[in-house]
C-alpha angles and dihedrals in degrees: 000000000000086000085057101050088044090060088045096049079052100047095054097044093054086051088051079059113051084043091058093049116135104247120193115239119242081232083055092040089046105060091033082068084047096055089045102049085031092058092044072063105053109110093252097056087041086057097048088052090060088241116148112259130202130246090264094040100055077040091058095050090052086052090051097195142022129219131242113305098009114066115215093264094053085054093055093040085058090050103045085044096062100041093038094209135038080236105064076043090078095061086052114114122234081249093056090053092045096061086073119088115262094010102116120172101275090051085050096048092045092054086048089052096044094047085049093059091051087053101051089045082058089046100053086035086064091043084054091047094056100059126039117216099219093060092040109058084166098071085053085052100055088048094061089039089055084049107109096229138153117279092226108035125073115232121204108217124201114210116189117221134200133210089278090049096246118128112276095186138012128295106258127182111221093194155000130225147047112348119241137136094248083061106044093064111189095231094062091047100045094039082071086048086058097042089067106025100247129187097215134340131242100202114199128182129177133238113230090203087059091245123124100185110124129256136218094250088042092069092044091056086054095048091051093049090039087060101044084043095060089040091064103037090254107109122201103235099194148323125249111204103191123209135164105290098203088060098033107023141232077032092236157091131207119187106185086045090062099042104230098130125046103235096167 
């Protein structure tokens, strides 16, 4: 009997407490689901998503936080507001900045040196329009002059090209030594090609004796990257062979200029 009442004692308490249970509200489970879908909205998870983002929004990341009574997003709407385009933003003073709640120096300084980068990017971008380089196998040249190399040891340079045949990525050397087809392996130059998405590659290396004249192995090297090139849709659009341009002018070699290999 007193088995059976205790089961019954327990029974009863465990169903007190289920019954006692915090639930959350539909109101509570509600706005829960709102944050959540409100914050997948918020300019920095947008971003991350690779989604497109307006002028106040990019601007509100770059704020990083609001103040009391005015959210990070109302702060760069005001402000975008007022200068219309990111662009008349970057002829705005510290002081000017300053006059928008929760913008302090530092934050203003930070959005001015942010909005400076973009315009010298622009900047360089419209230098690089002007001048293609595959019809400007100069400008290839000076790059790899401006290069800090050794003075007697032949580097091999990658440059990644886009459909307009501008650099779409940065001039990278793949390797250091003496040049010979053994030593430029494919894999190493068109892997550069890959990293930045390239249309097609211009590839460059320097002569330690200053003079830019091909050799034999030069040519080999060309042939070998001609043909993987055309294997894998990114075509090698010419080789730059660099000298000292005070004892050889003009200081360089193009290969595809003087037709001595078939690139096409």
């Amino acid at each position: 009997m007193e088995k059976h009442l205790y089961q019954s004692e327990s029974k009863s308490g465990e169903t007190l407490r289920e019954a006692t249970k915090i639930v959350p509200s539909r109101a509570a489970r509600s706005k829960k689901l709102d944050q959540e879908m409100a914050k997948k909205d918020m300019p920095r998870e947008r971003l991350r998503a690779g989604g497109h983002l307006a002028d106040h929004e990019l601007l509100a990341i770059i704020i990083g936080k609001g103040v009391k009574g005015s959210n990070v997003i109302d702060v760069a709407k005001a402000i975008i507001k007022d200068f219309e385009t990111l662009s008349n933003l970057t002829k705005a003073s510290i002081e000017e900045l300053k006059k928008y709640d929760g913008i302090g120096e530092v934050k203003a300084i930070e959005i001015l040196a942010v909005l400076e980068i973009a315009k010298r990017v622009r900047e360089n971008q419209r230098d690089s329009d002007a001048r293609s380089l595959l019809t400007h196998p100069e400008v290839v040249a000076a790059k790899v002059q401006d290069y800090k190399m050794s003075e007697d040891t032949e580097s091999f340079f990658v440059l990644p090209i886009d459909k307009k045949c501008r650099l779409c990525g940065p001039m990278t050397e793949v390797t250091r030594g003496i040049l010979d087809s053994s030593l430029v392996h494919p894999r190493e130059v068109f892997r550069v090609a890959l990293r930045w998405s390239a249309a097609s590659i211009i590839v460059a290396h320097n002569h330690p004796s200053g003079d830019p004249t091909p050799s034999r192995e030069d040519l080999e090297v060309t042939r070998k990257l001609v043909e993987a090139g055309r294997i894998i849709s990114i075509p090698l659009t010419d080789h730059v062979i660099v000298g000292d341009e005070q004892l050889f002018p003009p200081g360089f070699y193009s290969v595809r200029r003087n037709g001595v290999v078939a690139f096409d």
